[in-house]
C-alpha positions in Angstrom: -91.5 2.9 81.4 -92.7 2.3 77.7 -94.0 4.8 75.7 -96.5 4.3 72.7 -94.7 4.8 70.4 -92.5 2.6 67.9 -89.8 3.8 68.9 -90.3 2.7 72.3 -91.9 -0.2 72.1 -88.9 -1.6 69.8 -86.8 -1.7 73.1 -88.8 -4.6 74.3 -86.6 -7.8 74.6 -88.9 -11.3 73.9 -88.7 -12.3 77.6 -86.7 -16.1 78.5 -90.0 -17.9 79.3 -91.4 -17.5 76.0 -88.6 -17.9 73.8 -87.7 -21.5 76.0 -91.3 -22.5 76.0 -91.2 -23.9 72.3 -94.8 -25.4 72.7 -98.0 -23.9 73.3 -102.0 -24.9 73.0 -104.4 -22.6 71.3 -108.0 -23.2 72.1 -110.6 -22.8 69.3 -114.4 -22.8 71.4 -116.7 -21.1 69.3 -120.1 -20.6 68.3 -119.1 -22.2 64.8 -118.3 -25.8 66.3 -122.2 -26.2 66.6 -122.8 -26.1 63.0 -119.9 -27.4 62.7 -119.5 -27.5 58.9 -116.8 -26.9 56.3 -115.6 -28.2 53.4 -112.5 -30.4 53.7 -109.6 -29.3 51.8 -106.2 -27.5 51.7 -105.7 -24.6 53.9 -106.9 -21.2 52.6 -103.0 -20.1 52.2 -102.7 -23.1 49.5 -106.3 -22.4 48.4 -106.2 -18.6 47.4 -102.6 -19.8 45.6 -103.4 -22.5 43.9 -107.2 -21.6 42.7 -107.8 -17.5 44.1 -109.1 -15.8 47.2 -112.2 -16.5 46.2 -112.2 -19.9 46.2 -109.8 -19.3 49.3 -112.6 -17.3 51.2 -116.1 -19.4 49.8 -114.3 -22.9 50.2 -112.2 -22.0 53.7 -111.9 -25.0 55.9 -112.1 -23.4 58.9 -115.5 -24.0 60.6 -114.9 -20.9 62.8 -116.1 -19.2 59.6 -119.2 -20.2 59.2 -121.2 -17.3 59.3 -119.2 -15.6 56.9 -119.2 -18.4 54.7 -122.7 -18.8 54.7 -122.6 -15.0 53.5 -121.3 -16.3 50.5 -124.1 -17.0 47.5 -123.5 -20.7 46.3 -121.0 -21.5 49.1 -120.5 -25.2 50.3 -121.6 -23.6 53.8 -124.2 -21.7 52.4 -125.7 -24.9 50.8 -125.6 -26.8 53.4 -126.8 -24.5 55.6 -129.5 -23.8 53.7 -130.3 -27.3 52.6 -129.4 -29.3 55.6 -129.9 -27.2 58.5 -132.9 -25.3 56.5 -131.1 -22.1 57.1 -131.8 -21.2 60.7 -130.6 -17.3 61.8 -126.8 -17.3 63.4 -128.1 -16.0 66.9 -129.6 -19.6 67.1 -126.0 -21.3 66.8 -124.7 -18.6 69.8 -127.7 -19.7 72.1 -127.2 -23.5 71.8 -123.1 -22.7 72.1 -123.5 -20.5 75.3 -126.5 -23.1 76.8 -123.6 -26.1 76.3 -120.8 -24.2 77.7 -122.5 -24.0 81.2 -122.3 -27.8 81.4 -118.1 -27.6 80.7 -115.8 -29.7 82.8 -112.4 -27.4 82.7 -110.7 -30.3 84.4 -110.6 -32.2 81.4 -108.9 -29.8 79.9 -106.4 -29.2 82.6 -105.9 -32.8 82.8 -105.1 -33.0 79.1 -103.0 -29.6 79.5 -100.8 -31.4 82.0 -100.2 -34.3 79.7 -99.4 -32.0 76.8 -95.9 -31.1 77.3 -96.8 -27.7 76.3 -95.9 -24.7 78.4 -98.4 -22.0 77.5 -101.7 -21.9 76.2 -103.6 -19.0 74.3 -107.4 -19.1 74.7 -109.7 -17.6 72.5 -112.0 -15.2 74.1 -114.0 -13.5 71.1 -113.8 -14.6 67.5 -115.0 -12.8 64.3 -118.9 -13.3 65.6 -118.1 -11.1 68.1 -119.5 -13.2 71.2 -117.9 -12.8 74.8 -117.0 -15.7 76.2 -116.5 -13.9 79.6 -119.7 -11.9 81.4 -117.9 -8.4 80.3 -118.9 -5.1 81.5 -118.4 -4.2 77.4 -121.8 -5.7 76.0 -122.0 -5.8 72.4 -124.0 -3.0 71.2 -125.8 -4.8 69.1 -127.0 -7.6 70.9 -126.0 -7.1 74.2 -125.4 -9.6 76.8 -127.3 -12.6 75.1 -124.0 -12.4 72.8 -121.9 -13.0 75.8 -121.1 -15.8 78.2 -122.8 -15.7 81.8 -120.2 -18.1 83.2 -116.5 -17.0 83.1 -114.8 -19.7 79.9 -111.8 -17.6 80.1 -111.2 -17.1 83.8 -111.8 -21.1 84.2 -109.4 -22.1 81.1 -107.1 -19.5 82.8 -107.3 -21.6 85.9 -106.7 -24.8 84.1 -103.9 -23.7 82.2 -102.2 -22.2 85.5 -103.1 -25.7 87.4 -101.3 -27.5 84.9 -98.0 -25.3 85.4 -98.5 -23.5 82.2 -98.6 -19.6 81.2 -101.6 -18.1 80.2 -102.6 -16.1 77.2 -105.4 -14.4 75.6 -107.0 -14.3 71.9 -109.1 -11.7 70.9 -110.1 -10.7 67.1 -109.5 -7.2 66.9 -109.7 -6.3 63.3 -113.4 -8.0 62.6 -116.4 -8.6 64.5 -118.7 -9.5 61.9 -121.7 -7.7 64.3 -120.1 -4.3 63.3 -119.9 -5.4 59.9 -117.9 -6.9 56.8 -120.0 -10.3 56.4 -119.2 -12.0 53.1 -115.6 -11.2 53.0 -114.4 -13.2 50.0 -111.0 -11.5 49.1 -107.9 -9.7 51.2 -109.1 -6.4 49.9 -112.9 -7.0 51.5 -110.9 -8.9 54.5 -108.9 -5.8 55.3 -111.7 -3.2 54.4 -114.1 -5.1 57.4 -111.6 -3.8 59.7 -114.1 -1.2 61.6 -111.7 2.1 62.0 -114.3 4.1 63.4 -113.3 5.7 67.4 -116.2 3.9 68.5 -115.1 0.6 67.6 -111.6 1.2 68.6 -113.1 2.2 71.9 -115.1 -0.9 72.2 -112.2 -3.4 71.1 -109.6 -1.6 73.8 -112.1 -2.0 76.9 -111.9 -5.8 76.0 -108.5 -5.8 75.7 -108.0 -3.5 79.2 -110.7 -5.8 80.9 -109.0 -9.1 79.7 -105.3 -7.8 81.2 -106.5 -6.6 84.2 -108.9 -9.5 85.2 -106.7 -12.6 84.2 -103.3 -11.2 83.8 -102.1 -12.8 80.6 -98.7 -12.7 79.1 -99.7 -12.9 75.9 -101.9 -10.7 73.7 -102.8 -12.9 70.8 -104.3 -10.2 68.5 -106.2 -11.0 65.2 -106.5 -9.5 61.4 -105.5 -5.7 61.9 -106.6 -3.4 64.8 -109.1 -0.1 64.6 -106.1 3.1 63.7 -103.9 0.1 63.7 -100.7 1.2 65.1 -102.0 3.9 66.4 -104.8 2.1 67.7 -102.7 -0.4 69.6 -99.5 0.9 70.9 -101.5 2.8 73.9 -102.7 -0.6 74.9 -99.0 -2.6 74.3 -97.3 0.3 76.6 -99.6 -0.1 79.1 -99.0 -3.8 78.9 -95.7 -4.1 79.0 -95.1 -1.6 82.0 -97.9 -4.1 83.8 -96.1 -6.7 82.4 -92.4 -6.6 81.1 -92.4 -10.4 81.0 -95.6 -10.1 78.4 -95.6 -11.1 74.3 -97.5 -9.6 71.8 -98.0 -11.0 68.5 -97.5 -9.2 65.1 -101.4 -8.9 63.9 -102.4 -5.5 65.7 -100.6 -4.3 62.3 -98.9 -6.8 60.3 -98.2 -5.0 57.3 -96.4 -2.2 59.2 -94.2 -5.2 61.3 -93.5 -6.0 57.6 -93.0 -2.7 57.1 -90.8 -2.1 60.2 -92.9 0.5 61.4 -94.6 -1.4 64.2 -93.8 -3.5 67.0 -94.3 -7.3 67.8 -92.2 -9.8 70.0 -93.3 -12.3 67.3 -94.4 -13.0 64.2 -97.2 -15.5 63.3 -96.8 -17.8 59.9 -100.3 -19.6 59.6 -100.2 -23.0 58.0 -96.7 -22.7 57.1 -94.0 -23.4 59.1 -91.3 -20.7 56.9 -90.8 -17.8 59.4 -91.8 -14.1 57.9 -88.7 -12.5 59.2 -85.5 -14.5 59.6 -84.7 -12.4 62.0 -87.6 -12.5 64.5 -89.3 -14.6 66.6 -91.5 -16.6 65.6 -94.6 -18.8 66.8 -96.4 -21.4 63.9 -100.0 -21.7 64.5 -102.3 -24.3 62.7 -104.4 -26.6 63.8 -104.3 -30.9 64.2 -106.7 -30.7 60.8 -107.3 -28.4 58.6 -109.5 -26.1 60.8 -109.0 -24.1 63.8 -112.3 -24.4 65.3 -114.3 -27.8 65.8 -115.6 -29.6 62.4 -117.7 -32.5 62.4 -116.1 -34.0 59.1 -112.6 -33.8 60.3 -111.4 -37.4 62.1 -108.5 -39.3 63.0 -108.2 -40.3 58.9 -107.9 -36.4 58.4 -106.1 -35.1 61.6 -102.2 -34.9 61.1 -100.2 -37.6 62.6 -98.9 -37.9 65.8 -95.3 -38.6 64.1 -95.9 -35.8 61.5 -96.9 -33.4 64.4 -93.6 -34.4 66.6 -91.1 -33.7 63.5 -93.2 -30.4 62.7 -92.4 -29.4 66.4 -88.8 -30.8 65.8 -87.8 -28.0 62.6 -89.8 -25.5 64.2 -87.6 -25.2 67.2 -84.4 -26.3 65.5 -85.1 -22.9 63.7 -85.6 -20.9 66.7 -89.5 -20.8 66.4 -92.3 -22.1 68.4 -95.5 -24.0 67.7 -98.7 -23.5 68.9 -100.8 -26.3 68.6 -104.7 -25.5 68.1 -107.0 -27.9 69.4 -110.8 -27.2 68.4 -113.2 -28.0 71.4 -116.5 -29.1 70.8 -120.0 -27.2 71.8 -119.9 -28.8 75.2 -116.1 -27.9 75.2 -114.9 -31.8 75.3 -112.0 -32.2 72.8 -112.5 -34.6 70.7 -110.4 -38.1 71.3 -108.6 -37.9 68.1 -107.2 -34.7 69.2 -106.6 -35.2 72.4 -104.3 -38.6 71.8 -102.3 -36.7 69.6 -101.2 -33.9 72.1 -100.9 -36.0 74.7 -99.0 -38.3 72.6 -96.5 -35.1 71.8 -96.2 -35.2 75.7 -95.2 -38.7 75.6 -92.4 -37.9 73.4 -91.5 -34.3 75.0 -91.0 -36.0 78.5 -88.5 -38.2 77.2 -86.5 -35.5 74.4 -87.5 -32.4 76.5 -83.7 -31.6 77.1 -83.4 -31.0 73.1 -86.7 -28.6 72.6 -86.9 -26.7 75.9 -84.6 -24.0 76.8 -82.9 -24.6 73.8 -81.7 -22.4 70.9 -80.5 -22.9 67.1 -77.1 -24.8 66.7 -74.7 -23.2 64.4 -75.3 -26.6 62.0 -79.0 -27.2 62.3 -79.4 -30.3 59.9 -77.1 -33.0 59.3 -77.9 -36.3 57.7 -77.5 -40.3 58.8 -75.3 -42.2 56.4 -79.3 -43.6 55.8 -80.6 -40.4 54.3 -82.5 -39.4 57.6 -82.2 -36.1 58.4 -80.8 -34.8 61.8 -81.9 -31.5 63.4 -79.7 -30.0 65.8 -79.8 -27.6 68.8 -78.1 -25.8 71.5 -79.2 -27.7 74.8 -79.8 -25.0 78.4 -77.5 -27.0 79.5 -74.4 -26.5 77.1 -74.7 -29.6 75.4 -75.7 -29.9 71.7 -78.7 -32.6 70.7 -79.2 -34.4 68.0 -82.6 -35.6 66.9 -82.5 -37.8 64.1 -86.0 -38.0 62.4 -86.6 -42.2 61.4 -85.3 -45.2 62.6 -82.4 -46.5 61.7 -81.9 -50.3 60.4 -79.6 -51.1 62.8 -77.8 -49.8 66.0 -74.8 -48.5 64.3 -75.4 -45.0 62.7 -73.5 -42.5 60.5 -73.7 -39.0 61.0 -71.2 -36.6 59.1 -70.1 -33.9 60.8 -71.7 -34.8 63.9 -70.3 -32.2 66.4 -67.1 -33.6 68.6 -67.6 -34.7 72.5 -69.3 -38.1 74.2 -72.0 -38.8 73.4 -75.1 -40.6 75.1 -79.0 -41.7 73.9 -81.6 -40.1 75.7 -83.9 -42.1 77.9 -81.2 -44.9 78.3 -78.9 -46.2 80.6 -76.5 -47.9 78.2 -73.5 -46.8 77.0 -72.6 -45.3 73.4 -69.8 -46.2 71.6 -68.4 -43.2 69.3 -65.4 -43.6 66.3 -65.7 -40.4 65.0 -69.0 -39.9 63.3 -69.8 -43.3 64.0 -72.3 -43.7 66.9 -72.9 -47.5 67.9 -75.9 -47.5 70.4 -76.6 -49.9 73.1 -79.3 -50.9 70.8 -81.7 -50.3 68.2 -83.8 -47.0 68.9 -87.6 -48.0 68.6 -90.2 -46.6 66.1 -90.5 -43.3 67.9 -90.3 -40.7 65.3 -87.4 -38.8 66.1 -84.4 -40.3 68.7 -82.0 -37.9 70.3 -78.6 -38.3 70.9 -76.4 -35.8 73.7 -73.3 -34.5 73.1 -71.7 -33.2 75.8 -69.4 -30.1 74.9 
C-alpha cells in the first residue's frame, strides 16, 4: 500500500505499458476553439526567450488562452476580440461550445484513433476556464452547471479510445481555473501566483480528480500548472491512485518545481515544445501540438501544421532517447478534427505499422545515433525482441549504404521480402528504400 508521502510514493516503478507505448494523443476540445483566435508565431517557450514573458503571455499562440489573453490591454486577442467579434462576454463562447458538443460523433474519433498508431490517449476534461466537460456532481461555484457539459465528452472519448485498443487517460488543470481567479496572467510570477491555495479550492479540484478516477478509471493523471498545497495537496490523491491502480502514471505538474527539486514524485516529466528531457534520468513524455497551439485555431492550416515527415523523425529521437510523444490534436467546436490534422496522425500510423518493431517495446541502444556514409543520421534502439534497429532518417541515392559502426549480426529491411547483403558496415539492399522519411534496418543479435 502507498502512503502520501514522498518517500513512499518514490517506490513507484513507471509500469511496462507506458514506458513501451512510445505514442500517445492528447485532445485539446475547449471552449477557446470557438473564438478560435491567436496570433501565429513561435511557441511561448521561444517567445518569453527570445523577446520576455510578456510578450510570451500577451502574444501566446495557444487559442486555449483566449480568455486570458483577451485579459491583456492591447493584446492581439484582445483587439480582435474587441474589434472583430465586438467584444462579446466569455460565458457566450461556453454556451455555443457546450450547444455544439451535443451534436459530436465519437466515432470519428475512434476511427481516427485506430488509424493513429498511438497506444494511449489523454483527454482534456477542464482547462483553465474551468468548464466541466462531464455532468459532475462538483458544479462550479460560480456558475454552476451551465459551466459544465450535460452529455458525458469524457466518458464517450473514454469509450473511443478503449474501442480503438488504446489506454485511457485524463487532463485536468489543477493549478488555474480562471473562475477562481488569476485572469490576465502575463508573467511566471502572476502564472504561479493564480494558483488558488485556499482549502476550498483544493477541496474542489480533488472531488474532480476522485470523480474522474472512480467513474472512468484512467491510468494516467495528466495534471496542469501546480496544484492547491501542491505536494501536500496532491500526494493524498496519487496514494489513493496508485493502490487503485498500480499500473497508473502521473505526470510531474502537481509540483514541478519540487520534482526539480527532488522533493516530489512523478513517473514522468513533461518538456513542452521541446523535445530535451528535464531529467536525464527520468521518464519522459514531449507534448506539443501539430501547430503551434494546443487547442483549435482558425489561422493554423496545412501551410502551418508540422510535416508529416518532420512529425515521424520527431517521434523517431524521442523514443531513441527513451521518451515518449504525445501528440495534441485540437478538435473543433463540433469536435471534428480538422483534415489537416487528422492526415498527419493517421499518416504516423502509416509509417508505425510498417517500423512498429523499432519504436514499440523498445528501449535506448547503447549507441543511439550513427551516421550513413551520406551524412544521414541513424537512430538506434533495443528491439522487445532482442534485436537492435536502425532507422536511418533520408533516402539514400542508391541501394548500397554505409554505416560506421553499425552493430555486428544479419541484417534485414523492414517491410521486405528481399534479402540484404552485408560486408561489414556495408549494407547492400534488395533495392532502393522509397521517400519514406525514415527506413529501418534489423539486426538480429
Amino acid at each position: 500500500m502507498f502512503e502520501p508521502t514522498f518517500e513512499s510514493l518514490r517506490t513507484h516503478s513507471v509500469p511496462r505499458w507506458y514506458d513501451n507505448a512510445k505514442f500517445g494523443l492528447f485532445a485539446h476540445w475547449t471552449v477557446g476553439s470557438v473564438p478560435s483566435f491567436a496570433p501565429m508565431g513561435r511557441d511561448p517557450f521561444t517567445l518569453a526567450r527570445e523577446e520576455g514573458e510578456e510578450v510570451a503571455f500577451s502574444h501566446t499562440p495557444y487559442a486555449e488562452w483566449y480568455w486570458n489573453s483577451i485579459s491583456i490591454p492591447g493584446s492581439p486577442a484582445e483587439k480582435y476580440h474587441r474589434e472583430v467579434l465586438g467584444n462579446p462576454d466569455y460565458s457566450t463562447f461556453v454556451d455555443t461550445f457546450l450547444n455544439r458538443a451535443q451534436d459530436w460523433d465519437s466515432s470519428h474519433w475512434r476511427d481516427v484513433f485506430k488509424r493513429s498508431g498511438a497506444k494511449y490517449c489523454v483527454f482534456v476534461t477542464k482547462h483553465h476556464d474551468g468548464v466541466l466537460l462531464w455532468p459532475s456532481n462538483v458544479p462550479n461555484p460560480h456558475h454552476g452547471e451551465k459551466w459544465q457539459s450535460k452529455r458525458d465528452l469524457v466518458g464517450e472519448c473514454a469509450t473511443a479510445a478503449r474501442d480503438a485498443g488504446m489506454r485511457f487517460g485524463v487532463y485536468y488543470s489543477g493549478g488555474i481555473d480562471w473562475t477562481f481567479q488569476g485572469l490576465g496572467i502575463k508573467s511566471w510570477a502572476t502564472l504561479f501566483a493564480a494558483i488558488p491555495q485556499d482549502d476550498a479550492y483544493l477541496e474542489y479540484a480533488d472531488a474532480h480528480w476522485r470523480e474522474l478516477i472512480q467513474r472512468y478509471q484512467p491510468d494516467v493523471l495528466w495534471n496542469d500548472i501546480g496544484y492547491p498545497k501542491f505536494a501536500d495537496g496532491a500526494n493524498p490523491l496519487i496514494a489513493d491512485f496508485y493502490n487503485g491502480n498500480p499500473d497508473g502514471v502521473v505526470n510531474d505538474r502537481f509540483d514541478m518545481l519540487g520534482v526539480i527539486q527532488g522533493r516530489h514524485h512523478t513517473d514522468f516529466t513533461t518538456p513542452e515544445y521541446t523535445t530535451r528531457p528535464m531529467d536525464a534520468n527520468k521518464k519522459f513524455e514531449v507534448c506539443r501540438g501539430i501547430g503551434t497551439s494546443f487547442g483549435y485555431m482558425q489561422f493554423e492550416d496545412d501551410s502551418t501544421y508540422m510535416a508529416t515527415d518532420e512529425l515521424i523523425l520527431m517521434l523517431v529521437n524521442i523514443v531513441a532517447d527513451g521518451g515518449n510523444l504525445l501528440l495534441n490534436f485540437g478538435a473543433m467546436p463540433g469536435g471534428y478534427i480538422p483534415w489537416a490534422q487528422q492526415i498527419r496522425i493517421i499518416g504516423m500510423g502509416q509509417w508505425l505499422e510498417t517500423n512498429g518493431a523499432a519504436i514499440y517495446g523498445s528501449r535506448p541502444y547503447e549507441q543511439s545515433t550513427l551516421t550513413t556514409d551520406e551524412g544521414a543520421t541513424v537512430r538506434l534502439t533495443a528491439g522487445s525482441d532482442g534485436a537492435v534497429y536502425a532507422m536511418v532518417c533520408g533516402r539514400p541515392s542508391s541501394a548500397t549504404v554505409t554505416i560506421s559502426g553499425l552493430p555486428s549480426g544479419d541484417v534485414s529491411l523492414l517491410n521486405s521480402r528481399g534479402s540484404v547483403t552485408r560486408r561489414g558496415d556495408t549494407i547492400v539492399l534488395p533495392v532502393r528504400p522509397d521517400d519514406t522519411p525514415v527506413w529501418t534496418l534489423r539486426i538480429a543479435r
